[in-house]
C-alpha positions in Angstrom: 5.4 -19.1 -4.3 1.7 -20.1 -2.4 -1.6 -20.1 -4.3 -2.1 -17.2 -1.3 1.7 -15.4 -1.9 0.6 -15.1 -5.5 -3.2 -14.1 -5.1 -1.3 -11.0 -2.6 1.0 -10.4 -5.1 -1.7 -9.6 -7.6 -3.3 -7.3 -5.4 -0.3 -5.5 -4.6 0.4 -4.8 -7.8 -3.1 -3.2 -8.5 -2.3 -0.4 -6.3 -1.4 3.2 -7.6 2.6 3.1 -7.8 2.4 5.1 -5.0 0.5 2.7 -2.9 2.7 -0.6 -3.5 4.7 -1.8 -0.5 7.6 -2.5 -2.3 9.5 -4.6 0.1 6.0 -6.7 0.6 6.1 -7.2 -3.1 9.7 -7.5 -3.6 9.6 -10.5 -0.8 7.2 -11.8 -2.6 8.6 -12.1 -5.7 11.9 -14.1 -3.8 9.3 -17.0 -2.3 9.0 -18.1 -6.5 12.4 -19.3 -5.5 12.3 -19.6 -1.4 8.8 -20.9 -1.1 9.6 -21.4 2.8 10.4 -17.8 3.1 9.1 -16.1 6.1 8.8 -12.2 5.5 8.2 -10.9 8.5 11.6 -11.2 9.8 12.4 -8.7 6.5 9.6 -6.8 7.1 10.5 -6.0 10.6 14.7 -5.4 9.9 13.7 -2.9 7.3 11.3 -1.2 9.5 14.3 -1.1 12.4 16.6 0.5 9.8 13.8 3.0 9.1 13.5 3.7 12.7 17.7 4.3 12.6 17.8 6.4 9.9 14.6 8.5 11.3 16.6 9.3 14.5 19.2 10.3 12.1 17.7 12.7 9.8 15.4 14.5 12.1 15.8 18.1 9.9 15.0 16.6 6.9 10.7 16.2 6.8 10.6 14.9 3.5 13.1 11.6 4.1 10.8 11.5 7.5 7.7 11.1 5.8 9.2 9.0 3.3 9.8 6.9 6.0 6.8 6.7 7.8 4.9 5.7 4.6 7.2 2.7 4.1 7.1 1.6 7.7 3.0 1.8 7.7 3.4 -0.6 4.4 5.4 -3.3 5.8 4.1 -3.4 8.8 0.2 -3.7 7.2 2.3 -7.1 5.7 3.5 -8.0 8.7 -0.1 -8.4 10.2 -1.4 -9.8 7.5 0.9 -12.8 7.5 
């Protein structure tokens, strides 16, 4: 893990639960051990299955909000790498 991957790490994780992007963090936590690791390839898969499984579950708001809240976390990562 960077000097930078770490200092982002440690900002994550002084958000409210609520507010943590858990894949941004999670992909963190894998460059200690892939310190080449690019994340936004992740980031953007995970928002493509978000976008598959919105199509999918159009009567259910709550999943769809769910869903919107994680896609507006990883892609705020996405930018900022």
């Amino acid at each position: 893990m960077t000097a930078r991957s770490r200092e982002t790490f440690k900002e994550l994780i002084t958000l409210p639960d609520l507010g943590i992007p858990l894949a941004e963090a999670a992909l963190l936590l894998a460059c200690e051990e892939y310190p080449h690791l690019s994340l936004a390839p992740y980031l953007d898969e995970l928002d493509r299955m978000a976008d598959r499984v919105e199509r999918k579950t159009v009567t259910d708001s709550s999943a769809i909000m769910g869903l919107r809240v994680m896609r507006k976390n990883t892609t705020t990562l996405a930018i900022a790498f």
